[in-house]
C-alpha positions as CSV (number, residue, x, y, z in Angstrom):
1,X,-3.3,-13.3,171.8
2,X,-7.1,-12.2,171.4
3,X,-6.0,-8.6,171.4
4,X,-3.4,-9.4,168.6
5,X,-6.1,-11.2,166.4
6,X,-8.2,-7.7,166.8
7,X,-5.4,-5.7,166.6
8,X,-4.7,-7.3,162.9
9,X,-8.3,-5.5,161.7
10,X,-7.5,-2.2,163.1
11,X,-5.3,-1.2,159.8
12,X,-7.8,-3.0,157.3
13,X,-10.4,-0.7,159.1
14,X,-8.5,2.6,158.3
15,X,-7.7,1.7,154.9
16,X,-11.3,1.2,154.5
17,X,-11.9,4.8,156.5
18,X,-10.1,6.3,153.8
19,X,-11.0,4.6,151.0
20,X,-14.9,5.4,151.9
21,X,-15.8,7.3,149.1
22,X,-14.3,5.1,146.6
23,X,-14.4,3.0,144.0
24,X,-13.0,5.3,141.5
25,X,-11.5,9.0,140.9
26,X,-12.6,10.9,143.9
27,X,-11.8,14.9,143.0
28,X,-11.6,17.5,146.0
29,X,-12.1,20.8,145.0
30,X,-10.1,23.8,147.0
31,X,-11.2,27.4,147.7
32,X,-8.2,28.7,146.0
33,X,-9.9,27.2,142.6
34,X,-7.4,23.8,142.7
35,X,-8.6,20.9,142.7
36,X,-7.2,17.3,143.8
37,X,-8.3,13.8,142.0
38,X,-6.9,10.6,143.3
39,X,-8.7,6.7,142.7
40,X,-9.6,5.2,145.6
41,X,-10.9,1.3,146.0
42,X,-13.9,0.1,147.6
43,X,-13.8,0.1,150.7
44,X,-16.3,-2.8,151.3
45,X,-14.1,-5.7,151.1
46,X,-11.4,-3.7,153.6
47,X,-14.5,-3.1,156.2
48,X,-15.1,-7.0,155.8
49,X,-11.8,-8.5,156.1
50,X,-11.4,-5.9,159.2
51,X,-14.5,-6.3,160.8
52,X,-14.2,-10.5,160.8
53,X,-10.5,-9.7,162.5
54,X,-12.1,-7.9,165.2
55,X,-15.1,-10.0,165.9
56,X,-12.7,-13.1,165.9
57,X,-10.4,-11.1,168.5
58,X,-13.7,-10.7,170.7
59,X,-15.5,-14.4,169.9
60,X,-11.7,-15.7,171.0
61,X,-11.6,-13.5,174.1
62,X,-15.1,-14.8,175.5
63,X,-14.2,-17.8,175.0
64,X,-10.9,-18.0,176.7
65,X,-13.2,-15.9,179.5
66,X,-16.1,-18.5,179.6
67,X,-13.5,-21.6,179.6
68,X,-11.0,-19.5,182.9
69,X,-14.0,-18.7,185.2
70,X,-14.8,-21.1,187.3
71,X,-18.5,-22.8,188.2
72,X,-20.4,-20.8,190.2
73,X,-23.3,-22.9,191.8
């Protein structure tokens, strides 16, 4: 279950890989004298959204892991 609630911010976390030179037109320029322009979006709220997916995946696993082991005393 924990793995699945990580595994949900894994694809907002590419998105906002590729979007990381956005907001706006991003041209690439080519050594055969083309050139490439696409608009990308920020990447900021993508990172955010993906990042709180993660760390929810890992706060959920601990505490599943805390709650299992038993007293040690």
């Amino acid at each position: 279950m924990t793995g699945l609630v990580s595994g949900f911010g894994a694809p907002l976390l590419y998105i906002a890989f590729l979007n990381r030179h956005g907001p706006g037109d991003i041209c690439r320029h080519y050594a055969n004298g083309g050139e490439s322009c696409t608009q990308e979006s920020s990447p900021w709220p993508w990172l955010a959204i993906g990042a709180a997916f993660v760390i929810a995946g890992a706060v959920l696993f601990v505490q599943q892991h805390h709650h299992r082991s038993p007293a040690r005393w």
